[in-house]
N, C-alpha and C positions, 0 to 999 in steps of 0.2 A: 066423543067430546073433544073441542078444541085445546089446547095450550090455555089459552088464554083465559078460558071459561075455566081450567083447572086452578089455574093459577090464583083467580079469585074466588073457588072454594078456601082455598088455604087463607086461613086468620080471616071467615067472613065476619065474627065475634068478636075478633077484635077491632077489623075496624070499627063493625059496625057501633061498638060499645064508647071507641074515641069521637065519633062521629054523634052520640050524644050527650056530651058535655056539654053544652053549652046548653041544655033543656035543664040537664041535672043542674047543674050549675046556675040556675034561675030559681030553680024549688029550694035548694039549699039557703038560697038569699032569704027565702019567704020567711023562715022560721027566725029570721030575725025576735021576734017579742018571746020566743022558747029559749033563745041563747041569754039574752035580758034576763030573763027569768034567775037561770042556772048562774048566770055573773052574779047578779046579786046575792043567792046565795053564799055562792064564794068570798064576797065579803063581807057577808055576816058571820061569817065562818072565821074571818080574824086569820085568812091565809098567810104563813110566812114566807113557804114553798111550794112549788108546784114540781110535779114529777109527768113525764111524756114519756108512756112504756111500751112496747108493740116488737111485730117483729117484721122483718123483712121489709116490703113497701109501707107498712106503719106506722114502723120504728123512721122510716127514712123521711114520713110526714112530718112525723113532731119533731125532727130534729131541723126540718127546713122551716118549720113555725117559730121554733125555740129563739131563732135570733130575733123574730119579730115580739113577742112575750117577754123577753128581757129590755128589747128597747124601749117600749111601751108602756107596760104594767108596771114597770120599775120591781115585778115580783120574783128573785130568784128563781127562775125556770130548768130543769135540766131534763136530757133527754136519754131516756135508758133503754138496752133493750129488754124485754121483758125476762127473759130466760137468765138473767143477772142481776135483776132487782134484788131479789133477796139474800146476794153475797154483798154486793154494792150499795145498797140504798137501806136494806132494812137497818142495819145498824146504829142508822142515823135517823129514823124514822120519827115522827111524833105529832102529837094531836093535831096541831095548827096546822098542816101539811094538806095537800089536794094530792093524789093521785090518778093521773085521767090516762085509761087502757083503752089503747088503740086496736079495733081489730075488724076488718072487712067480714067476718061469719059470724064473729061473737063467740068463736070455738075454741079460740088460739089457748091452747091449754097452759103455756108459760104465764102468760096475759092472764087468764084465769085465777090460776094460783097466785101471781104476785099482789092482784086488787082484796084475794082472801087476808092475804098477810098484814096488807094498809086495814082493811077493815077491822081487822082484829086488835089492831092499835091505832082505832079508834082514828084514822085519818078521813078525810072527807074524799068517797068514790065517785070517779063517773065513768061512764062508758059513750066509745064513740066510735058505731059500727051500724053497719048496711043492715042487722037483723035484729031487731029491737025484741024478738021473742027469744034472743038466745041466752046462754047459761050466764054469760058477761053479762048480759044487761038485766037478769035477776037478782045479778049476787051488787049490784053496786045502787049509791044512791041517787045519783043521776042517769037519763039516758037519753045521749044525742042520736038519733038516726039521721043516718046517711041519705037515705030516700032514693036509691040509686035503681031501684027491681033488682031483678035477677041480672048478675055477672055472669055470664058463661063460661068468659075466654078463660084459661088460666091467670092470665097475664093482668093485675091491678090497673088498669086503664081509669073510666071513670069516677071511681071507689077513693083511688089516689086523688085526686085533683079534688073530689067532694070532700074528702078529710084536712087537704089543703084551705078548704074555703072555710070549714065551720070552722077551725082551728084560728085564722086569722081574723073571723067574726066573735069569737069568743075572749081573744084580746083586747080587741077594739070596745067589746064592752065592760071588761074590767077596765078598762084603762079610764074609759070614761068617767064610770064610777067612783074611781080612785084619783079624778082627776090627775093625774098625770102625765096626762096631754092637753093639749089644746081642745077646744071646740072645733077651730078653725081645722086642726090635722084629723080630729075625728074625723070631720064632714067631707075634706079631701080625702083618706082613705075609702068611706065606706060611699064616696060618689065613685072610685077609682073602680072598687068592687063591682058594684052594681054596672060596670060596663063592659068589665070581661066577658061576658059569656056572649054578647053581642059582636065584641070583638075576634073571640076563636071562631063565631060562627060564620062568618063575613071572609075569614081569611085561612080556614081549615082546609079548604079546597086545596086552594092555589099552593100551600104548604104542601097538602099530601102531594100535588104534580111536581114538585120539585124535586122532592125526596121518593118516587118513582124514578124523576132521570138520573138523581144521582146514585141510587140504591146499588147500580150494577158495579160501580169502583168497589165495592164491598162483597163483592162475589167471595172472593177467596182471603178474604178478610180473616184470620184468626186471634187476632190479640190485638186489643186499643185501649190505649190511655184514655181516660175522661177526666177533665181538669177545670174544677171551675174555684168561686172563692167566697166565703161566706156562704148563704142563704143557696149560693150554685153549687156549693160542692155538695149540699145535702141531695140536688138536682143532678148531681156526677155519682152520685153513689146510684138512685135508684134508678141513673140509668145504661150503671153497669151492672143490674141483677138483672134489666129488659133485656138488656142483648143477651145475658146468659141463659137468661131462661125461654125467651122466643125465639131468638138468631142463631144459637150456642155458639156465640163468639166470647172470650174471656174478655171482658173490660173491667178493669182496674181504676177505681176512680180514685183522685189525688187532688187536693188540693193544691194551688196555684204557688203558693210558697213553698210547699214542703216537694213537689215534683223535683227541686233541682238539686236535693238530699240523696243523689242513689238514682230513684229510677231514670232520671233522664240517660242514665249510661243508654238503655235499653233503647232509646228513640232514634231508628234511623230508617233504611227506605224499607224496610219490611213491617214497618210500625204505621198504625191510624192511631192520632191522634183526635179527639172528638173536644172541640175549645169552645166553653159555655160567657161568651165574652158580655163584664159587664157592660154598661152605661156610659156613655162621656161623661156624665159630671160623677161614678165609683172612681174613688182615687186606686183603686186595685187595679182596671183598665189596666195603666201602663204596665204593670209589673207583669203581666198575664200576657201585655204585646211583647214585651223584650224577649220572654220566655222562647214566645211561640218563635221570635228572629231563629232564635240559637237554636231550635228544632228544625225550623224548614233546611238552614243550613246544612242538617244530617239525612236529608232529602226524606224523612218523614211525610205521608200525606196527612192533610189537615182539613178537618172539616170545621167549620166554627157556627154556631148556633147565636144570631143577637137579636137585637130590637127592630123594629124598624125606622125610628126615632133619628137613630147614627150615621149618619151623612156622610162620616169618612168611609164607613168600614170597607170599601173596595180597594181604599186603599192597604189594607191590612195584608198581611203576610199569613194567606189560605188559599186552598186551592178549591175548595167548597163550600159555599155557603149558601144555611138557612136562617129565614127571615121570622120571627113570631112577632106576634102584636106588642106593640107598646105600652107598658104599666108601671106603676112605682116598682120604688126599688125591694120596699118589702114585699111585695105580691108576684116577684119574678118568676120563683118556683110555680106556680099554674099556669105560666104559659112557656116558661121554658123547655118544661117536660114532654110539651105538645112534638117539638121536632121529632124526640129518640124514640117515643114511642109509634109513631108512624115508621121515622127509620127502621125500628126492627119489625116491624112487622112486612115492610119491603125486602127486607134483606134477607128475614124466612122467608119470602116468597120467591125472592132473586133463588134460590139455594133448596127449593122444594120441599120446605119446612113448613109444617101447621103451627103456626103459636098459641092457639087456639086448645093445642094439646100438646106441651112439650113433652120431649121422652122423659119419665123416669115422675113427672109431676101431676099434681093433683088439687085441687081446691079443696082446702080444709072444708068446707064446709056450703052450698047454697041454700037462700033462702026459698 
């Protein structure tokens, strides 16, 4: 067998599983009159807090949701990992409270235990996971699935971005309900939604041939900053758990202000930087370009991840870039994520790595 035909053994799950997002991503829309539902309950339930508990890729969903649920629902949202809930959160705990346990198998044993503890004092559960027959989605009072089949790869690929979607459809309908929004921002979000998945499909391609030619500057790649701001940086954390667990490169995700506390010492030409640039009209933009100035200066290489909306960005100070679709500003995270997970699934391949099975890892659990 060829090189080449090896080559694309390695992560054929994973592509193939990024490669359907955009199906998933349509079924997940459908259940819209299911999320209605479960909203309404929540505020008949006289919510005064929400809690977003999970781990790993989970944990890094609802934390990319969370900004969306506070601007919105006006409901104090916060977002935990599960294996802390109950030093963290139980304390504070109480009836009026929602707890929603995030978990791609329904297995995640922290996630397990923390929704037993809400339950027991009496808060309002749900569960929001790929296997509607598992132990999470017995023990709680709600159950959103995911609808995703079977995940093969290791690597939370589609699982992620559908937890993404229901997460930000379930906002959209408290928010509604609780009018505290517009009609008008309802109808522009949930028009915005309904176009992503049309959108990655149309331009997943030409993404992945990008990130094939740029994949080999990464050959010998071992340490990268990932840096983005708000709603990005929860998009810079999960996708420095990709690289580590498909690429085994260490990336250290950092948010845009706090990077020039310390670690910037570390940036210079032995360093990638991976820069998740927002919007022209994020007023975070600039603070995020001066940064990147005073990096390339230390001859750092720099990939940057934006819209394709941004008409300047070539003039930006990177030596790499990838382009995802244009969406609002709260719906970033499902198509930002779209880059790093292609990129590392390139970059195990650059590097004769299966992501598909990284060493030493395992899926809690398939359905």
């Amino acid at each position: 067998m060829n090189k080449s035909k090896d080559k694309a053994i390695l992560g054929k799950y994973t592509e193939k599983e990024i490669y359907e997002i955009p199906l998933i991503l349509k079924k997940v829309i459908e259940q819209k009159n299911e999320i209605q539902r479960i909203a309404q309950i929540i505020k008949e339930s006289g919510i005064r807090h929400i809690y977003l508990i999970g781990a790993g890729s989970s944990y890094h969903a609802g934390f990319a949701m969370n900004y969306l649920f506070n601007r919105i629902t006006k409901i104090p949202t916060y977002t935990e990992f599960s294996m802390e809930f109950q030093y963290l959160i139980k304390p504070i705990l109480k009836k009026d409270d929602c707890v929603i346990g995030i978990s791609q198998s329904g297995e995640t044993s922290d996630t397990i235990d923390s929704i037993k503890i809400a339950k027991d004092l009496g808060c309002l559960t749900i569960a929001i996971t790929n296997n509607t027959n598992s132990n999470l989605s017995k023990i709680t009072d709600c159950v959103i699935g995911l609808g995703c089949g079977e995940e093969i790869s290791v690597l939370a690929t589609k699982t992620y971005v559908a937890q993404l979607t229901l997460l930000s459809m379930l906002s959209l309908e408290i928010s509604h309900l609780n009018k505290s929004i517009t009609s008008e921002e309802y109808d522009s979000l949930w028009g915005e939604l309904r176009r992503i998945p049309d959108k990655i499909h149309s331009t997943l391609p030409i993404l992945h041939k990008k990130v094939i030619n740029s994949s080999y500057h990464f050959k010998f790649v071992k340490f990268c900053f990932i840096l983005g701001s708000g709603p990005d940086y929860a998009t810079a954390m999960e996708g420095s758990l990709k690289l580590k667990e498909g690429a085994r490169i260490f990336g250290q995700a950092y948010s845009t202000a706090e990077f020039p506390h310390g670690p910037i010492t570390l940036a210079d030409s032995d360093t990638c930087i991976i820069a998740i640039i927002p919007q022209e009209r994020d007023s975070r933009k600039n603070k995020l370009l001066n940064l990147l100035e005073r990096i390339k200066e230390r001859k750092a290489t720099i990939l940057a991840i934006y819209e394709s909306l941004d008409e300047n960005i070539h003039d930006l100070p990177f030596d790499i870039g990838l382009q995802v679709p244009d969406t609002s500003l709260d719906l970033q995270p499902l198509v930002m994520i779209l880059a790093i997970q292609l990129l590392t699934l390139e970059i195990a391949r650059v590097n004769g790595l299966n992501p598909d099975e990284p060493k030493f890892l395992k899926k809690v659990s398939n359905i």
